[in-house]
N, C-alpha and C positions, 0 to 999 in steps of 0.2 A: 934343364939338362944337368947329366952330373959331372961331378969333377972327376978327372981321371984319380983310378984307384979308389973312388966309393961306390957302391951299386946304390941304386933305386931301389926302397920297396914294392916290389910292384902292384899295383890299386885296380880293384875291380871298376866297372862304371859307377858312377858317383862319387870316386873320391876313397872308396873304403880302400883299408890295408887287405890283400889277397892272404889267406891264412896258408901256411903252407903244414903240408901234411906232415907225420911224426912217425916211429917205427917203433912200436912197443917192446919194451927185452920180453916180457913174459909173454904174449902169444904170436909174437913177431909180426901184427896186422897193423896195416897202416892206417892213421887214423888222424882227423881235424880235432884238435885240441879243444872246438868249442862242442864236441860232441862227446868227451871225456868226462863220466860220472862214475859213481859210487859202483855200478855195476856192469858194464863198459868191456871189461877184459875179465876170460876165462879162460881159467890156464891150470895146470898142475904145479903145486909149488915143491913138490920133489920129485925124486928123478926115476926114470921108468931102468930095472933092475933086472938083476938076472940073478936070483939066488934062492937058498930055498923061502917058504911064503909061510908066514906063520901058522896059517891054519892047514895043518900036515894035513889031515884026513880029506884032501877037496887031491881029486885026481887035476892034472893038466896036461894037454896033448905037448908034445916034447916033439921037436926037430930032430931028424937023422943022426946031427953034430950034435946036440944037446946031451949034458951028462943026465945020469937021470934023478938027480937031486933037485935040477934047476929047475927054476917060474921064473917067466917072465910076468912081471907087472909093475904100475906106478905103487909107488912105497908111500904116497899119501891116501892113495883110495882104495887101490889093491886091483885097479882097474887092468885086461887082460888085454887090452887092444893097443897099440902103439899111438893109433888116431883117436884113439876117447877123447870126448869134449873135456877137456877141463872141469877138476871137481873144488873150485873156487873161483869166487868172482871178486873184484874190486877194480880199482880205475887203473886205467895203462899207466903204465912208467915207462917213459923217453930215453933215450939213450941221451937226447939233450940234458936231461933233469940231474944228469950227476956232475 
């Protein structure tokens, strides 16, 4: 039993420690730390933009509001969808880990 003011870790059957799940900053999914490897989390490691796109001569469909200078894309891939899979991978980072 514990003593008031400390919690229990709580154990699966057999004794183990229960892992408790984690929240990644870069693709925000939640995730058990013994399942965290080298390729684990995909994400874009810059930020999705609204300004003109380097390569001028590529047309882009423009919103109503949109000036007509603007692309939107991510600024590390150039990717044109807001939901594009992430164009890097490596292992989750915890909001724990800092």
């Amino acid at each position: 039993m514990a003593e008031l003011g400390t919690q229990e870790t709580p154990r699966r059957e057999g004794g183990e420690e229960e892992e408790k799940p984690k929240t990644c900053k870069r693709c925000k999914r939640s995730y058990p730390p013994s399942s965290n490897h080298p390729s684990a989390c995909r994400f874009h490691p810059s930020f999705f933009v609204s300004r003109r796109h380097d390569d001028q001569r590529r047309y882009y469909e423009l919103g109503p509001d949109d000036p007509p200078y603007a692309a939107k894309f991510y600024d590390c891939c150039g990717a044109e969808d807001p939901e594009a899979p992430g164009c890097t991978t490596s292992t989750h980072v915890s909001y724990d880990d800092d």
